[in-house]
DSSP file (Angstrom, degrees, kcal/mol; ACC not computed):
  #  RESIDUE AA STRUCTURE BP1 BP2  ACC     N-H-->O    O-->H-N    N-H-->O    O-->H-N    TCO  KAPPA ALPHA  PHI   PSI    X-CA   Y-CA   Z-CA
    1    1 A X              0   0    0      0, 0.0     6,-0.1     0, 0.0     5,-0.0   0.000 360.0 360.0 360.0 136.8   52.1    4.2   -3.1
    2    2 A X        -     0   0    0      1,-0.1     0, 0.0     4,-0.1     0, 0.0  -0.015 360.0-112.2 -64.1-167.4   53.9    1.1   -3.8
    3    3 A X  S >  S+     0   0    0      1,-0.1     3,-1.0     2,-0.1    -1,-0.1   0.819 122.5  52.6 -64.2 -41.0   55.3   -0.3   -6.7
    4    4 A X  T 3  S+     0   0    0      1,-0.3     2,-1.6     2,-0.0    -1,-0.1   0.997 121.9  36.6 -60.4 -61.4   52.6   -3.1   -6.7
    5    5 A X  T 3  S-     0   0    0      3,-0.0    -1,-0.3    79,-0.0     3,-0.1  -0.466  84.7-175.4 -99.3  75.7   50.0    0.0   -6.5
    6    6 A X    <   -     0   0    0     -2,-1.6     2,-0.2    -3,-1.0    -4,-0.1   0.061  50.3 -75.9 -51.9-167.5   51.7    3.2   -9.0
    7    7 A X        -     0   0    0     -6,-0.1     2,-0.2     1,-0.1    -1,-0.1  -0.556  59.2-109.9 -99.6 156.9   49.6    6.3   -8.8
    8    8 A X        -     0   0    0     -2,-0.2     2,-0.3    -3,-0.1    -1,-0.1  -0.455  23.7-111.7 -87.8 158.9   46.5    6.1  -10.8
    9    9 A X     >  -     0   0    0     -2,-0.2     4,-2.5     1,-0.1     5,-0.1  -0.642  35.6-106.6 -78.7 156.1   45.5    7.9  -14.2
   10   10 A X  H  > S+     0   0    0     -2,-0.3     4,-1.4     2,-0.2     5,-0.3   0.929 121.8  42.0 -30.6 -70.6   42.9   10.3  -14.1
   11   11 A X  H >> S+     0   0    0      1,-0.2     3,-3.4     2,-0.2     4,-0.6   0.643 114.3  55.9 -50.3-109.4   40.4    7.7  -16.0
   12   12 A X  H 3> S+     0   0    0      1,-0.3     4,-2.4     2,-0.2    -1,-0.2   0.208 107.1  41.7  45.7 -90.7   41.7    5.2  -14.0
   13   13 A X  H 3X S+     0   0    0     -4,-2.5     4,-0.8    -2,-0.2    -1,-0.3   0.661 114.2  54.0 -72.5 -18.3   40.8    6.8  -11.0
   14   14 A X  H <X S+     0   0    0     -3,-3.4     4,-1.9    -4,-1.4    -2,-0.2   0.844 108.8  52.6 -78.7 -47.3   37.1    8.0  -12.5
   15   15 A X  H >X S+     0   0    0     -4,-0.6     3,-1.0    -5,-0.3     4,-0.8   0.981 109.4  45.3 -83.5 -58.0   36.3    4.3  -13.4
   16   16 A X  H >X S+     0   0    0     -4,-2.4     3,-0.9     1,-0.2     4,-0.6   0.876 113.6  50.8 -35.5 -49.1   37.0    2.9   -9.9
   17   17 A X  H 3< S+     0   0    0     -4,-0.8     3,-0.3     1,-0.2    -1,-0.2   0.821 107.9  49.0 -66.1 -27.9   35.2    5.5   -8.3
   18   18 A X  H << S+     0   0    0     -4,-1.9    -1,-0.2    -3,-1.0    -2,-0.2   0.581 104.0  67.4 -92.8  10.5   32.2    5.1  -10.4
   19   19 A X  H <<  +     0   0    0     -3,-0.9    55,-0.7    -4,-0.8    -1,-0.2   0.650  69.4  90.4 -67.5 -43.0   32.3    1.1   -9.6
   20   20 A X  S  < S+     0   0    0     -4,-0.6     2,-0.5    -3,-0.3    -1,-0.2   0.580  93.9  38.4 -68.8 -18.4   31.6    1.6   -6.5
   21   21 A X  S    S-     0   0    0     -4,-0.1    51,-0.2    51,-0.1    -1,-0.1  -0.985 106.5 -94.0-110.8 104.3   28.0    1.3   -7.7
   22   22 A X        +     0   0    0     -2,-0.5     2,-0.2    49,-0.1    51,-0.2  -0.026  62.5 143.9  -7.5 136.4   27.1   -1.4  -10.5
   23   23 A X  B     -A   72   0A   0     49,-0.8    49,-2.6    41,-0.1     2,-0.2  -0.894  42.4-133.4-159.9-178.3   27.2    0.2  -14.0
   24   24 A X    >>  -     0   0    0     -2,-0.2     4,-1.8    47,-0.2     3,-0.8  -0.737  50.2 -71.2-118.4-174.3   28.2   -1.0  -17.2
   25   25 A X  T >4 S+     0   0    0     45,-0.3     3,-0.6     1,-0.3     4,-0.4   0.824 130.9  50.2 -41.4 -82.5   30.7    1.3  -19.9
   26   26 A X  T 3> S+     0   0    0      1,-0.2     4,-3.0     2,-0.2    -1,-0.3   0.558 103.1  52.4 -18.7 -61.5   28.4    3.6  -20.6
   27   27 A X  H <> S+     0   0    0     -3,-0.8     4,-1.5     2,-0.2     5,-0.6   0.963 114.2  55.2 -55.9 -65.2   27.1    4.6  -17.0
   28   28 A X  H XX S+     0   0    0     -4,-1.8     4,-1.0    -3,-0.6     3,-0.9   0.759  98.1  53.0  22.2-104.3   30.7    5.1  -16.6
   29   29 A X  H >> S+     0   0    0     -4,-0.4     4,-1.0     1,-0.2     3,-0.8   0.964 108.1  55.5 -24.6 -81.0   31.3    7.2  -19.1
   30   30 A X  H 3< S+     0   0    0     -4,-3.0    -2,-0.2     1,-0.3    -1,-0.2   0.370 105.8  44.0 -64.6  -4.3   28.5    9.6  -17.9
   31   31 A X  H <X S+     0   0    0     -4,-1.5     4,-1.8    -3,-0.9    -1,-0.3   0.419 105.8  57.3-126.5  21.2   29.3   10.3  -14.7
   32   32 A X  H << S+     0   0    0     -4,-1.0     8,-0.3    -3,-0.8    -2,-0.2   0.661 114.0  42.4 -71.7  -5.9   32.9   10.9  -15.0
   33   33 A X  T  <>S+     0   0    0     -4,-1.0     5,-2.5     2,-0.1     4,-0.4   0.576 114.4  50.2-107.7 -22.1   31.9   13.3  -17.3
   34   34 A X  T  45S+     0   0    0     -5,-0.4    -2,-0.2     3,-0.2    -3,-0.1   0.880 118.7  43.9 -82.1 -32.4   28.8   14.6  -14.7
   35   35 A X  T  <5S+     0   0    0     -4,-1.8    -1,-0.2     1,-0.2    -2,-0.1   0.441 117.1  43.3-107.9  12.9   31.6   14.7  -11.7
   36   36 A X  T > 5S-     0   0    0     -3,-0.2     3,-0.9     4,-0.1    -1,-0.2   0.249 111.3-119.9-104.7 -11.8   34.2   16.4  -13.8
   37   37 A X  T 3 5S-     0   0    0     -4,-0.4    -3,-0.2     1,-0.2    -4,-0.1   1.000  77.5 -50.9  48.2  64.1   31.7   18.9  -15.3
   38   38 A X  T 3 <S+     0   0    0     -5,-2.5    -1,-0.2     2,-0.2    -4,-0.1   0.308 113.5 117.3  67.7  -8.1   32.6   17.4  -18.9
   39   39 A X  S <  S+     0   0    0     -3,-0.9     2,-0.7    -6,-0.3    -1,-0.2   0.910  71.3  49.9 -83.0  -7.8   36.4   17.8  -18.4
   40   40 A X        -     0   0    0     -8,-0.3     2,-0.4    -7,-0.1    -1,-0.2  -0.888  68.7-178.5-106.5 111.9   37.1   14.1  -18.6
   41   41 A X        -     0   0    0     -2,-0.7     2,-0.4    -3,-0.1   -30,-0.1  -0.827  10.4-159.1 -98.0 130.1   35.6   12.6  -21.5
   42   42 A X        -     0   0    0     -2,-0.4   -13,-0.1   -31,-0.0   -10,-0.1  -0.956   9.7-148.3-114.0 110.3   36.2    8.7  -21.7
   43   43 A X        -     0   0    0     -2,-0.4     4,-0.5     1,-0.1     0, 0.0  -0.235  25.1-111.3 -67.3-170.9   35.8    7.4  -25.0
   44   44 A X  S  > S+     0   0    0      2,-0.2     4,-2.4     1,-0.2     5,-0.2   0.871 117.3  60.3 -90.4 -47.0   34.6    3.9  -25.3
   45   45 A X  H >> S+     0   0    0      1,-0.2     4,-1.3     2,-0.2     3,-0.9   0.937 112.3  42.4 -14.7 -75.6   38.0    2.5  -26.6
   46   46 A X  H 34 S+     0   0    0      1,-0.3     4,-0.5     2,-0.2     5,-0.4   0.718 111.0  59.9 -67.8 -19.3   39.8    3.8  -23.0
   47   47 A X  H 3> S+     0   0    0     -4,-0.5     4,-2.4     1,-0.1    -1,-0.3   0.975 112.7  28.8 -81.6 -27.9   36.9    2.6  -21.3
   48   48 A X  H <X S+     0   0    0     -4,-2.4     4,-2.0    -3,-0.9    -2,-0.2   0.892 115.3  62.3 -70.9 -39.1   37.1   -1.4  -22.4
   49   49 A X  H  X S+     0   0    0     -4,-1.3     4,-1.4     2,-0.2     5,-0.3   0.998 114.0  36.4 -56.9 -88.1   40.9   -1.1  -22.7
   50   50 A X  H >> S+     0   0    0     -4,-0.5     3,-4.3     1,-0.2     4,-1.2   0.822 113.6  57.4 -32.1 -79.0   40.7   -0.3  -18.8
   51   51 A X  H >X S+     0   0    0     -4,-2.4     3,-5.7    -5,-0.4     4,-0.6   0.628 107.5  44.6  -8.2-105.2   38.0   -2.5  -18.1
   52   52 A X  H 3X S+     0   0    0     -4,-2.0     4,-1.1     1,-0.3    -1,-0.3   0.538 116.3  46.8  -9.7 -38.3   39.8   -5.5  -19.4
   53   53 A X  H << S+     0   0    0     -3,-4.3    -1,-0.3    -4,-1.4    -2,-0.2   0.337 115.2  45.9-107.6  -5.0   43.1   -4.5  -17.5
   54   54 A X  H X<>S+     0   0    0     -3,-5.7     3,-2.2    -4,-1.2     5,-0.9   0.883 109.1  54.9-108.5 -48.7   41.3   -3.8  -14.2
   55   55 A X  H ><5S+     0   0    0     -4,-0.6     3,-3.3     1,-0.3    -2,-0.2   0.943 107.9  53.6  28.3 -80.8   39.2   -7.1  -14.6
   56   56 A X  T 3<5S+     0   0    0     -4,-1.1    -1,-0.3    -5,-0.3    -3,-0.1   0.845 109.5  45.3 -60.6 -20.6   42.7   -8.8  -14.9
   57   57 A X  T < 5S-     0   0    0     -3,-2.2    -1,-0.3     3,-0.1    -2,-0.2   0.342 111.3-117.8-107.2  25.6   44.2   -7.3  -11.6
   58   58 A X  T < 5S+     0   0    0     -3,-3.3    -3,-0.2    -4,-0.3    19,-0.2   0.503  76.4 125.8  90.1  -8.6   41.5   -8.0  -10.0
   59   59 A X  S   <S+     0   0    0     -5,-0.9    16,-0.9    18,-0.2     2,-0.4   0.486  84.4  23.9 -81.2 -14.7   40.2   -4.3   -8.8
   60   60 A X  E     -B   74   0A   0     -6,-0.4    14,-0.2    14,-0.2    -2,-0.2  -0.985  69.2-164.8-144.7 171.0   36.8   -4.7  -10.2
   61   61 A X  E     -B   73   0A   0     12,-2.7    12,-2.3    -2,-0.4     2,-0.3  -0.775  42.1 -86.5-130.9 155.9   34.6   -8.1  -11.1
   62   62 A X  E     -B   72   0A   0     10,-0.2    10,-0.3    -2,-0.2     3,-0.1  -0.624  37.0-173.9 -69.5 130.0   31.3   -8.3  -13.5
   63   63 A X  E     +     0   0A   0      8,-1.0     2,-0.3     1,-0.4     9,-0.2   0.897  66.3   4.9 -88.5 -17.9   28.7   -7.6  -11.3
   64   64 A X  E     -B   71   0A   0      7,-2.2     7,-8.6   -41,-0.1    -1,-0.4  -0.988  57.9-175.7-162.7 114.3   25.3   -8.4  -14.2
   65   65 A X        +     0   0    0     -2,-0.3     5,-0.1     5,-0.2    -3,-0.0  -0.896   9.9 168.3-132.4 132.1   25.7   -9.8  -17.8
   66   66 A X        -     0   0    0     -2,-0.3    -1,-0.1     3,-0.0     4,-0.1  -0.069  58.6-104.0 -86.4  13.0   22.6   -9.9  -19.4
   67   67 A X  S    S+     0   0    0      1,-0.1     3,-0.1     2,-0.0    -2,-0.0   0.168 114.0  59.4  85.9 -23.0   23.8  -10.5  -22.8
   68   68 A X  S    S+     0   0    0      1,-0.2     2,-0.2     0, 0.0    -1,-0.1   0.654 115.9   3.2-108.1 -35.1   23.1   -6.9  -23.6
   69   69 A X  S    S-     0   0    0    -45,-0.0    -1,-0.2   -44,-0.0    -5,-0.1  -0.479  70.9-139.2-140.3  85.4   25.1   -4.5  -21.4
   70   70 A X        -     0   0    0     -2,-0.2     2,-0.3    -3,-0.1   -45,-0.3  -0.116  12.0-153.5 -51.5 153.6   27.7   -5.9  -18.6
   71   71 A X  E     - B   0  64A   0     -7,-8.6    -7,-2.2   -47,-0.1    -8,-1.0  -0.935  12.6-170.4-128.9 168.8   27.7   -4.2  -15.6
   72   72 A X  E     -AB  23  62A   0    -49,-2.6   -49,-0.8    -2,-0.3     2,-0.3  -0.927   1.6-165.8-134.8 151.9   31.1   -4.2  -13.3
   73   73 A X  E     - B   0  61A   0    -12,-2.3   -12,-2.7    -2,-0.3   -53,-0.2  -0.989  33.3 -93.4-142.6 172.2   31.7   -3.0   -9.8
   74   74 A X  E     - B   0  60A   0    -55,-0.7     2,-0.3    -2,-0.3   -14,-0.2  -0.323  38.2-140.0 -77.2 161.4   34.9   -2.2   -7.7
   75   75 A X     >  -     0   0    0    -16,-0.9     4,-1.5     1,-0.1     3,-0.4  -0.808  35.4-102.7-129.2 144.4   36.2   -5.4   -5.5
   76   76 A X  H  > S+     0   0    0     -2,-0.3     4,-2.3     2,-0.3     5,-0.2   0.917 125.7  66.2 -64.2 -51.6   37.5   -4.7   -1.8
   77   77 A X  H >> S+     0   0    0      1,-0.3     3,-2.3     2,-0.2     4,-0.6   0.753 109.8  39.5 -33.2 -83.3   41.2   -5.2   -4.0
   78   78 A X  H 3> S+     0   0    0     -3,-0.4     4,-1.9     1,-0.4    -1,-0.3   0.490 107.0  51.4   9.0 -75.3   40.1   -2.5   -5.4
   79   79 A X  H 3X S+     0   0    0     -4,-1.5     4,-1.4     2,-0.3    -1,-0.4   0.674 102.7  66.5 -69.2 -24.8   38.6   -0.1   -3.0
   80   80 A X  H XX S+     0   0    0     -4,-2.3     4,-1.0    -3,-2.3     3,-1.0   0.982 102.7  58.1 -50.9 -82.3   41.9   -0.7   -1.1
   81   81 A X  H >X S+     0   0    0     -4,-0.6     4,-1.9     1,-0.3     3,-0.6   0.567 104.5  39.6  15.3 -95.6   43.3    1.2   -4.4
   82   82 A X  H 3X S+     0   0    0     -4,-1.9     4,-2.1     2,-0.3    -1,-0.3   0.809 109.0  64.3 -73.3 -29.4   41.7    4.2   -4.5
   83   83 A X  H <X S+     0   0    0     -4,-1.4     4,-2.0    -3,-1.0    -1,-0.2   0.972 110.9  38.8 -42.9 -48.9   42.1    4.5   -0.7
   84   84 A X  H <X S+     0   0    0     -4,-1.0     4,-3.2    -3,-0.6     5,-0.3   0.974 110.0  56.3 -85.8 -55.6   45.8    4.6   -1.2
   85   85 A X  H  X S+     0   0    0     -4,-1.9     4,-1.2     2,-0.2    -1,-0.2   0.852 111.2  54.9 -55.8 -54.2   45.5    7.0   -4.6
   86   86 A X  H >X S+     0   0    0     -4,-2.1     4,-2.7     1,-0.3     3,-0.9   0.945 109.0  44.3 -54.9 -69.3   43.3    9.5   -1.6
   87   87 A X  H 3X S+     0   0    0     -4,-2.0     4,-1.3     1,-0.3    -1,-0.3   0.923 116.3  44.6 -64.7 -33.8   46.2    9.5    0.6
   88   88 A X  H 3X S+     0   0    0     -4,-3.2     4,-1.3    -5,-0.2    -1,-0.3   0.962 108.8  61.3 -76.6 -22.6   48.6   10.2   -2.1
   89   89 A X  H <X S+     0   0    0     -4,-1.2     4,-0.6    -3,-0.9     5,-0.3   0.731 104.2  41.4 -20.4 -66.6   46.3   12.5   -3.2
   90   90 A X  H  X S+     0   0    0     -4,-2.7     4,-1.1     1,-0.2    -1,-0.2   0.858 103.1  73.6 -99.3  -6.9   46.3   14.9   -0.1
   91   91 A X  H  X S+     0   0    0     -4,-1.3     4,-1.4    -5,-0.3    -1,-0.2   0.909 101.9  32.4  -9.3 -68.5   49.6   14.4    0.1
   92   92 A X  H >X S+     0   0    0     -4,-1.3     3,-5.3     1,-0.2     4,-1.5   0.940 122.5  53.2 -66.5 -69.1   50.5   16.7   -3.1
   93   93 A X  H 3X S+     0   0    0     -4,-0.6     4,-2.4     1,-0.3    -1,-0.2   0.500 111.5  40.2 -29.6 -48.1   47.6   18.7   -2.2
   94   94 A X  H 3< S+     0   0    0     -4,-1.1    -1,-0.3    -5,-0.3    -2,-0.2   0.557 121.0  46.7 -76.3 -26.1   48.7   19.4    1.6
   95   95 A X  H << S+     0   0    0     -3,-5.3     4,-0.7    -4,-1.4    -1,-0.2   0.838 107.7  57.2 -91.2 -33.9   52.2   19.8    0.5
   96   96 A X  H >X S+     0   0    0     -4,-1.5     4,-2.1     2,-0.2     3,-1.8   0.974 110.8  39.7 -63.7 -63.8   51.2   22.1   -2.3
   97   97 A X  T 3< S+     0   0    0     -4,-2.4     2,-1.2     1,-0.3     3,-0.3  -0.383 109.2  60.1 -78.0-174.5   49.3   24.7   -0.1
   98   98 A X  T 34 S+     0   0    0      3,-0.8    -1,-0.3     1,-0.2    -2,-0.2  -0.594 117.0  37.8 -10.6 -28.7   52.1   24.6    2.8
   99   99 A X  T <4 S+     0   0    0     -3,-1.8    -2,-0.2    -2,-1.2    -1,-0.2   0.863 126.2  34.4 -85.1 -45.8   54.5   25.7   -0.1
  100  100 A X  S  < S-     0   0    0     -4,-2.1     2,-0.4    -3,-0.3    -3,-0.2   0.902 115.4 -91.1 -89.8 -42.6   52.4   27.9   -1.8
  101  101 A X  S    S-     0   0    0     -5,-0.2    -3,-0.8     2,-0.0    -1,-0.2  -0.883  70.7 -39.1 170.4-151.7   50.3   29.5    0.5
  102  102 A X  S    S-     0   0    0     -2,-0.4    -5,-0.1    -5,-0.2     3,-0.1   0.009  83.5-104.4-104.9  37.1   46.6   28.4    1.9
  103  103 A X  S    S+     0   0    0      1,-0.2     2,-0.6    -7,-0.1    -6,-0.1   0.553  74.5 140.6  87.0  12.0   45.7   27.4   -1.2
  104  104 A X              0   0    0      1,-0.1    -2,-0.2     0, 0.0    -1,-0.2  -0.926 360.0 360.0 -98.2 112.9   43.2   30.4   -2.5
  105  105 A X              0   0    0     -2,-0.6    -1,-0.1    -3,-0.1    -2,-0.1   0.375 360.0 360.0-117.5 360.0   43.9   30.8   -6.0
């Protein structure tokens, strides 16, 4: 990854993925926690915080404000993103089990 693009946080990387589909904070929330099997909880704090700061570079846009719930989805900027966090991503992985072994632990 460049500089321009560091490696992603865990949240981060949950909230982009679940972008990929309209949803607003909430929706979010619930299935990062449904594709983690509850081990990443995002409170609502970390979720707006992010919001706001992926909004401003430009990796996701509002897709629906109804006054009641915005909803956001990921922006091709965006989806670039988590393409490059995948390849860095099987990186470690692919280097980890070549060191370690095959990778049954």
């Amino acid at each position: 990854m460049t500089q321009e693009h560091p490696p992603l946080t865990e949240g981060v990387y949950y909230i982009l993925l679940s972008l990929y589909e309209p949803r607003h904070g909430y929706g979010i929330i619930q299935l990062t926690e449904e594709l983690t099997a509850g081990r990443v909880k995002l409170g609502a704090g970390t979720i707006y915080g992010a919001i706001k700061t992926l909004l401003d570079r430009g990796w996701i846009q509002t897709f629906e404000d109804d006054g009641r719930k915005k909803e956001y989805i990921i922006t091709e900027e965006g989806k670039k993103v988590i393409e490059l966090e995948i390849l860095r991503l099987r990186e470690l992985f692919e280097n980890g089990v070549r060191i370690t072994g095959d990778g049954k632990f």
